[in-house]
C-alpha angles and dihedrals in degrees: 000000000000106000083226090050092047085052093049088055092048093057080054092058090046100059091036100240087126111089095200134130093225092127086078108058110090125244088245123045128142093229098180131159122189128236108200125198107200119088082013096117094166083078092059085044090059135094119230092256090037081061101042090052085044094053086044094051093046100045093051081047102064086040102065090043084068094263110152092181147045120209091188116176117242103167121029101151112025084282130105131236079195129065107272124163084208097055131037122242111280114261083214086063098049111004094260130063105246099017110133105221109253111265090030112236129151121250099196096065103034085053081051094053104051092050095054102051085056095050098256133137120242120215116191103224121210147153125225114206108024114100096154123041100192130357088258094083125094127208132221120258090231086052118119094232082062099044102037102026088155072079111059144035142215133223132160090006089305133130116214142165116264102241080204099079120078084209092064085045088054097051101045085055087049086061102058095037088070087047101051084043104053102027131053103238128165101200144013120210134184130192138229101271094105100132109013107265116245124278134204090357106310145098135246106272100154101105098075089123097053090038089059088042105053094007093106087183098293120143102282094231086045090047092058094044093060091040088057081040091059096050093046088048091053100044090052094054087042095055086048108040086056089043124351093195086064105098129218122223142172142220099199121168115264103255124066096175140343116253083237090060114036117017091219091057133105114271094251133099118225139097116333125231094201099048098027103037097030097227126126093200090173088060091052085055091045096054098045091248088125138056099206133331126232107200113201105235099171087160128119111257096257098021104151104237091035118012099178096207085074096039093046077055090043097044089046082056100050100040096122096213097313139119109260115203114186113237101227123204098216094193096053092036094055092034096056123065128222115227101181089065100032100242137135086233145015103257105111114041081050098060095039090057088048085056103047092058118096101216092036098087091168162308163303133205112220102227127011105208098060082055095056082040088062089222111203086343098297099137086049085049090048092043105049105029116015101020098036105111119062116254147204122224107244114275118251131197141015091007080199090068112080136161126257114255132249130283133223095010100196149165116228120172110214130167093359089312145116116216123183100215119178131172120246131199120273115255113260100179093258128119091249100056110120112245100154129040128203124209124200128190133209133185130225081269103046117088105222101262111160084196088073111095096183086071095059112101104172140018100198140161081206124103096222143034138199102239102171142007123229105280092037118135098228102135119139087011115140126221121204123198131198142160132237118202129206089280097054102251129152125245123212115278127263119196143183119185121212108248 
């Protein structure tokens, strides 16, 4: 949104000729949507330049619909949309696995570049094991899966890695290693797809090979689980030992276990995470390998076998000391009433249940693009009533750390206009180094209350804002400056007031 238009909105407020509930939205939300790659052929039908203006128009998008974060996907099938010398380039990307696109520009950061000059947060989004997405695709001859099989396996016409092989968890770490190193990213995510679910009614079986190879005699289901655990484990330790400020964070399915199974587990009745995909992901909470977790519940609020209103409250429960985002289905939320509240759709009880637990501190869109599409009004819900203020991602880490604030604070007119510019510390490498700023305005009548998330007009990397055009009534008004680090905390304030 323009930082003078956002002004402009906040005198409304003020003077309360703005009919709006902003007053409800919080001051920190993680108020993320994905932007998958995979299935998505319009990016393989793009120019260079058609791509970079998509990413832009999405990304602005999702912006002005309230988003503070991108979860954008950079590696779906052991492949890479950004330049990297261990995977080829994505077919989704380009049309062929291992085609450059033509000129050759890198999507990743450019992707990162464009969040964070909005102020939003870039997660780098990848999944571990898949390496096929359907038996119609061919591999390469030069392709490890060729070269090394003993390594993979195949179900339901699909090539993965074997979670089994510390060589495959090397790699994958590898991976993301290269990624944390050479790219600013603020998160890596991965998704539910561990051990293949099960197709056609049956279970994954194809790792008999590697079972009698590393079972060692442990329980088979129990085996797998320690082999996904290992890898969890590793990735973690990789991410923090390159740059401890980087989060990890997973997508896991919404259901751990079934109440029936397990008596710790969710009152519903569908595919376990736990017994189908093989990962304990409580466990991976419990032991500090994660950052949050962003279960998927796609469901209808009281669907029988998963009604998500009971498992936002269970996964809230059971969050282990993380931060838990709840992964929203946009289509289903905005095409199923919700009698009980007397609405056309389920937004809003949603987000207000999000709101009201106390470990749930936000949400995904799943998936973005139905959100920049505006699908059945949702980004002008999300704009002008739940995503209306602006909001900081939740703070992570040592809440004792904090960033130095910001010097010479000033006001300077140019051009007509009226810009707030400031000077920031220079980066040193460190998690508290200040990369965003955020500026908050008062009028004559407000009392200064940085919980107030009605006051913040910008988010920004920038050292300087626009805050008025020539004409505009600002007198007396007050600015307040302060820097956000890389884990999201907050610096002293620094304020001028208008005279």
């Amino acid at each position: 949104m323009n930082i003078i238009f956002k002004c402009l909105i906040s005198a409304l407020i003020v003077v309360g000729s703005f009919m709006t509930t902003t007053g409800q939205n919080p001051k920190r939300e993680f108020r993320g949507a994905w932007l998958h790659v995979i299935g998505q052929t319009q990016w393989q039908n793009k120019t260079t330049e058609q791509a970079k203006k998509y990413i832009e128009d999405q990304f602005q998008k999702l912006q002005d619909a309230g988003c503070n974060a991108v979860i954008f996907q950079v590696r779906p099938t052991a492949d890479a949309v950004y330049k990297s010398s261990l995977e080829p380039w994505s077919a989704w990307l380009t049309g062929k696995r291992g085609k450059a696109p033509a000129p050759e520009w890198d999507p990743m950061e450019f992707a990162i570049e464009e969040a964070h000059k909005r102020g939003m947060e870039f997660h780098a989004w990848l999944n571990p094991y898949r390496v096929t997405s359907s038996a119609k695709e061919v591999l390469p001859v030069t392709h490890l899966s060729k070269k090394e099989p003993h390594r993979f396996v195949k179900f339901n016409g699909q090539t993965f890695f074997d979670p089994a092989y510390k060589e495959n968890r090397d790699f994958i770490c590898e991976v993301v290693r290269d990624i944390v190193k050479r790219y600013d990213v603020d998160g890596i995510h991965i998704d539910d797809y561990f051990y293949p679910y099960p197709a056609n009614g049956k279970r994954f079986q194809a790792d008999d090979a590697s079972y009698k190879k590393f079972g060692n005699g442990m329980n088979r289901n129990d085996w797998r689980r320690h082999n996904v655990d290992l890898l969890i484990e590793q990735l973690n330790a990789t991410i923090k030992t390159e740059k401890p400020w980087v989060r990890f964070g997973v997508s896991p399915f919404g259901i751990w276990r079934n109440k029936k199974t397990d008596s710790r587990g969710s009152e519903s009745s569908g595919l376990q995470n736990y017994d189908d995909l093989y990962a304990d992901v409580l466990l991976w909470a419990k032991n500090g390998w994660i950052d949050y977790l962003a279960p998927q519940l796609y469901w209808t609020l009281d669907m029988k076998a998963a009604p998500s209103r009971h498992l936002a409250k269970w996964w809230n429960d059971n969050a282990n000391g993380v931060d838990v985002y709840i992964g929203q289905d946009v289509q289903r939320t905005m095409n199923n009433p919700d009698p009980s509240n007397n609405d056309t759709n389920e937004l809003d009880t949603k987000v207000k249940l999000s709101r009201k637990l106390p470990n749930v501190q936000g949400n995904i869109w799943w998936h973005g693009y139905w959100v920049t599409d505006n699908y059945k009004g949702v980004a002008d819900s999300l704009a002008l009533k739940y995503q209306s203020t602006i909001a900081l991602p939740p703070v992570y880490g040592n809440n004792n750390l904090k960033p130095k604030p910001v010097k010479d604070l000033k006001l300077e007119k140019d051009g007509g206009k009226t810009y707030l510019t400031w000077r920031g510390m220079s980066p040193e490498g460190k998690e508290t180094d200040g990369v965003r700023y955020v500026v908050y305005q008062y009028f004559p009548i407000e009392k200064i209350d940085l919980e107030d998330p009605q006051t913040i007009i910008a988010v920004t990397p920038q050292t300087g804002v626009a805050v008025a055009n020539e004409g505009d009534k600002i007198g007396g008004c007050t600015f307040v400056v302060t820097a956000l680090d890389r884990m999201n905390r907050e610096s002293d304030p620094v304020s001028v007031k208008v005279k």
